[in-house]
ZATIVEX-593722 format. One record per residue: y, x, z of N, C-alpha, C, CB in turn. Coordinates in pm, whole numbers, plus 32768, in hexadecimal, padded with zeros to 4 digits. Atoms other than C-alpha are relative to their C-alpha. Glycine has a CB too. Example, Ala and Ser with C-alpha at 12.3 -4.5 7.8 and 13.67 -1.06 7.14 Angstrom:
residues 2
7F89805980007E3E84CE830C8078805A800080037F9D807D
7F897FAE7FFA7F96855782CA806D7FB38049802E80297F72
***
This chain:
residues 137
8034801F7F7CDC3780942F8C80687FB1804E7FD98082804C
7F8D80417FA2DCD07FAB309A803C806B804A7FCA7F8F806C
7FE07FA37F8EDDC4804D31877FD680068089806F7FFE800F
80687FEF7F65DD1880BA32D28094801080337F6B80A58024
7F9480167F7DDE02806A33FE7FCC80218098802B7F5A8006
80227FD87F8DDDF780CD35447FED7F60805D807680728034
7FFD80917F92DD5E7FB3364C7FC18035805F7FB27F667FD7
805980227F99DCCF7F7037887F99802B7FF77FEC7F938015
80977FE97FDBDB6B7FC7372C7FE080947FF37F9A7FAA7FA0
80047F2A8012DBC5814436C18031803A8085808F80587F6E
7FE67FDD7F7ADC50815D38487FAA8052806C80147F95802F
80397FE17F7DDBF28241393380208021808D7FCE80477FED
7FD0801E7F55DCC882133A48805B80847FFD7F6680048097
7FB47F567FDEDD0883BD3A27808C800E7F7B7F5880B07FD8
7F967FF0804FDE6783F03991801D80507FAA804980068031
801E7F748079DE36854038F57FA37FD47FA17FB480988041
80627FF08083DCF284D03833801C7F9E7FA07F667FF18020
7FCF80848059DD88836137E5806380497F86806A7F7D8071
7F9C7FC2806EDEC2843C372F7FDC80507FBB806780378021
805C7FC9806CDDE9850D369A7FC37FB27F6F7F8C8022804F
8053805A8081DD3783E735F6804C7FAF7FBC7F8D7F9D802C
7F7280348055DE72834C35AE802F805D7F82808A8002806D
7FF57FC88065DEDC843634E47FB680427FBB803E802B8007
807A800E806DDD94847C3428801A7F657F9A7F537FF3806A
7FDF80878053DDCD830A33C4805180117FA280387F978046
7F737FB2805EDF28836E33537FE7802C7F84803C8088803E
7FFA7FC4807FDEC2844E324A7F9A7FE17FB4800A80808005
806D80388061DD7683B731E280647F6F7FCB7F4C7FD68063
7FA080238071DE7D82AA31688062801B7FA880247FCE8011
7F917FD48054DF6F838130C87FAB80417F8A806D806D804F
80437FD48076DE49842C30017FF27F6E7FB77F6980558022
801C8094802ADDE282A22FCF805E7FDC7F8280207F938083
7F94807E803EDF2582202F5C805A80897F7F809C7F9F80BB
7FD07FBA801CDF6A83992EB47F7A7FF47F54801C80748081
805F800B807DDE18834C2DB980117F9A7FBC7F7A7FFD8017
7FD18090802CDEA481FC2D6E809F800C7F9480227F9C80AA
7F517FEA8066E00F828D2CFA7FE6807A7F8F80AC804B8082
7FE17F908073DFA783912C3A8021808E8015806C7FD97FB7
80177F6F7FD5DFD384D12D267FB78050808C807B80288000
809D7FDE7FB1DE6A84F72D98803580B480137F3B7FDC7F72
80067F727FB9DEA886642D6F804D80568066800480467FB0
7FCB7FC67F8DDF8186C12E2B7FF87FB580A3808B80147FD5
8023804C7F73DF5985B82F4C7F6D805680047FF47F2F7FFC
809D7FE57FF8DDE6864B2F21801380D180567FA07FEE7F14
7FF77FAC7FDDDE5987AA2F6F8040800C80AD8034802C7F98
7FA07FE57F80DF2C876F30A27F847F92805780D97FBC7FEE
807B7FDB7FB6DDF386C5312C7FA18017801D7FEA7FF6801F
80507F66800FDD3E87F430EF800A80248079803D807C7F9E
7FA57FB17F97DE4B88A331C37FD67FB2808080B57FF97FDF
8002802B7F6DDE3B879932CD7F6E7FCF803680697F868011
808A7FFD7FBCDCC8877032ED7FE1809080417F8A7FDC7F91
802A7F697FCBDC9F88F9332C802B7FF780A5806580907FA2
7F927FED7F5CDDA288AF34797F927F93806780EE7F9A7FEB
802C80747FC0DCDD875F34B17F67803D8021800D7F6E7F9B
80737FF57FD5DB6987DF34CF80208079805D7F95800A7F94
7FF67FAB7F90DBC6890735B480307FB28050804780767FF9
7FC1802C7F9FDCC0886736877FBE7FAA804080687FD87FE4
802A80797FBEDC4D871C36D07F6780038016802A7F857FAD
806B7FDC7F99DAEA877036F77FED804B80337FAC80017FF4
7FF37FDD7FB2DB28886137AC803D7FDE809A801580367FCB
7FBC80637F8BDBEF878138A27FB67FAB803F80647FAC7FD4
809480527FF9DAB58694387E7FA0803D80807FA1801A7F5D
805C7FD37FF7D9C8878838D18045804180B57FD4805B7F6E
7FFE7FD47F7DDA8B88123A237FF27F808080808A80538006
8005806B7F81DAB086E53AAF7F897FD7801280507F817FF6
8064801D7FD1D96A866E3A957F8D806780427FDF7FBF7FA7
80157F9E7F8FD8F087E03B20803A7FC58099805380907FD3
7FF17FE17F77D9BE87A23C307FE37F708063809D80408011
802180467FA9D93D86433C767F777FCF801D80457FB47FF3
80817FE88033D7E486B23C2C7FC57F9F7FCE7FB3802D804F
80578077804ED7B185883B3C7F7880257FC480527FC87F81
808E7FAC802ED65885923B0F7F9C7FF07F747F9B7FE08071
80087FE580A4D64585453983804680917FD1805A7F7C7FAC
7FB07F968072D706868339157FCA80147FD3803B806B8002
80627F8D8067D60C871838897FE77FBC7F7B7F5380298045
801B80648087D5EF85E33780809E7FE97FE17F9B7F548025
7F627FD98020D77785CD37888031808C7FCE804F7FF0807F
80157F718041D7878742371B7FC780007F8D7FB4805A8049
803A7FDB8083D6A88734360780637FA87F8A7F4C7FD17FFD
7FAB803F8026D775860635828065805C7FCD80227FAD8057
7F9E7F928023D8A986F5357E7FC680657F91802580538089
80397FCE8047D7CB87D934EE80037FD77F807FA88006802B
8019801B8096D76C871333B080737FD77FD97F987F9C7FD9
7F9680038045D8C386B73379802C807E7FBD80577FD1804B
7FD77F7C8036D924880933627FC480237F7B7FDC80698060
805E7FEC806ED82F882D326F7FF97FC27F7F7F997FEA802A
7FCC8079809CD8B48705317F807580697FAF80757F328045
7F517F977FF7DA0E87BA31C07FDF80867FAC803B804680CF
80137F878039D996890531687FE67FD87F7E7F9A8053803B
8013804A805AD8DC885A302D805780087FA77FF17F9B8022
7FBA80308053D9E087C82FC3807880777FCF802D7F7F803C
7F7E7F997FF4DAF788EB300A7FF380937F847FFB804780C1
80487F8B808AD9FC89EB2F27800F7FA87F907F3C80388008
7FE3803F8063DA0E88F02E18808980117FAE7FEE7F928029
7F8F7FC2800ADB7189002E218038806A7FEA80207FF58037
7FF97F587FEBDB758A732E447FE880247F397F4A80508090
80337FD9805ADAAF8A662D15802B7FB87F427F7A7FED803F
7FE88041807EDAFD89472BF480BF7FDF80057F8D7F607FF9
7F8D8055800EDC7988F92C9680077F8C803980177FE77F8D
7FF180998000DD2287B92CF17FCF7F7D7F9880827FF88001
7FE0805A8075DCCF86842C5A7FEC7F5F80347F9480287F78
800180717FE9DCCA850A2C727F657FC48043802F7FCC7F85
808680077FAADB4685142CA57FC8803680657FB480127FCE
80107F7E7F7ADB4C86232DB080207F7C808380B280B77FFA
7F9A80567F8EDC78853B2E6B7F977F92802980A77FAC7FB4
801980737FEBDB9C84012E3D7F90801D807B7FD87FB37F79
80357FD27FBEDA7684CB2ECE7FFF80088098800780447FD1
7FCB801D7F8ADB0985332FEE802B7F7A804F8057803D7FF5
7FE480897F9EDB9C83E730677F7A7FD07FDD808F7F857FD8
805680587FDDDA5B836230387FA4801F80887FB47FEE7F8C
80547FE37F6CD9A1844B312E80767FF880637FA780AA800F
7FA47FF27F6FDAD1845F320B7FBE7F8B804D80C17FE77FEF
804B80787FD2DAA082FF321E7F967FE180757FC47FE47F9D
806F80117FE6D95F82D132407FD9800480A77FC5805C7FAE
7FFB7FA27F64D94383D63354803D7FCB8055804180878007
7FB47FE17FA2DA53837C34187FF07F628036809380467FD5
804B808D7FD3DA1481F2342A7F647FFE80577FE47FAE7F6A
80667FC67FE4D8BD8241347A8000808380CD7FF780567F53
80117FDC7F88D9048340358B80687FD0805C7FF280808002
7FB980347F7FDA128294364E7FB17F8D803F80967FCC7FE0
8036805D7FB1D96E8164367D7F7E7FF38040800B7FAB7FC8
807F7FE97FB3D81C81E436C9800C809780717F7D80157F7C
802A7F8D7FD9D811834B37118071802480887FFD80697F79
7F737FED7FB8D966836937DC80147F92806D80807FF67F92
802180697FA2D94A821538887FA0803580587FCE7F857FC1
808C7FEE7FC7D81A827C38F9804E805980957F77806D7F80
7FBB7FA17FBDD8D083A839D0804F7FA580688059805C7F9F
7FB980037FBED9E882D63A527FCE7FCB808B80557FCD7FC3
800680117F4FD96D82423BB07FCC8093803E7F7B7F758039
7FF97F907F89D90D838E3C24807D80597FE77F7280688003
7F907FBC7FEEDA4C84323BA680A77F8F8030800680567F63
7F92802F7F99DB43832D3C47804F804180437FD97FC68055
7FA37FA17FDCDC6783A03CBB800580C28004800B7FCB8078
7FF07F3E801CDC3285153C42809D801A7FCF7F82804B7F5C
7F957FAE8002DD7985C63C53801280A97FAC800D8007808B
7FED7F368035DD9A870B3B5B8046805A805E806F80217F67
7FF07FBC7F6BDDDC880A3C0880A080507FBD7F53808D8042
***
């Protein structure tokens, strides 16, 4: 796969969710460039580890702010979260079940991918003019 970089169009102005998505990027190229060298499995395990941190945390960070700026998609932004989780999980029982392996790793970066291209520039855009200048608390 090409390497995904951080630009301008993955921006949402909010500094917590931008570094969030920054470093999602981060490791969806280290699995990338970790299936390319030859240690899918273990790059594949560590982001295992760091998706478990990434779907709580950061949508949870998602999900308050746009409570608290009563964006009035959540309810279709939520489910989103939702079906990721649901790749994640997927994929994490798989793991659980056959092990690491080069086709697991590829797997994963493909939905990471997918997903995450996909919801920044639609689903997340969508959000930012009513969360403008939101401040975590």
């Amino acid at each position: 796969m090409t390497k995904l970089e951080w630009n301008k169009k993955f921006e949402t102005g909010i500094d917590l969710i931008d570094n969030q998505h920054r470093d999602l990027i981060r490791h969806i190229d280290a699995l990338d460039l970790a299936i390319y060298s030859g240690k899918a499995k273990t790059e594949l395990v560590i982001m295992l580890e760091y998706l478990a941190t990434y779907v709580s945390g950061h949508f949870e960070a998602e999900e308050k702010m746009m409570m608290k700026v009563n964006y009035p998609d959540f309810s279709k932004h939520y489910e989103e979260h939702k079906k990721f989780k649901e790749v994640y999980g997927r994929i994490l029982q798989e793991y659980r079940v056959k092990g690491a392996d080069s086709y697991l790793a590829m797997e994963l970066d493909r939905q990471v991918r997918q997903w995450l291209e996909h919801h920044l520039m639609v689903t997340d855009a969508a959000y930012v003019p009513y969360c403008k200048g939101y401040k975590p608390e």
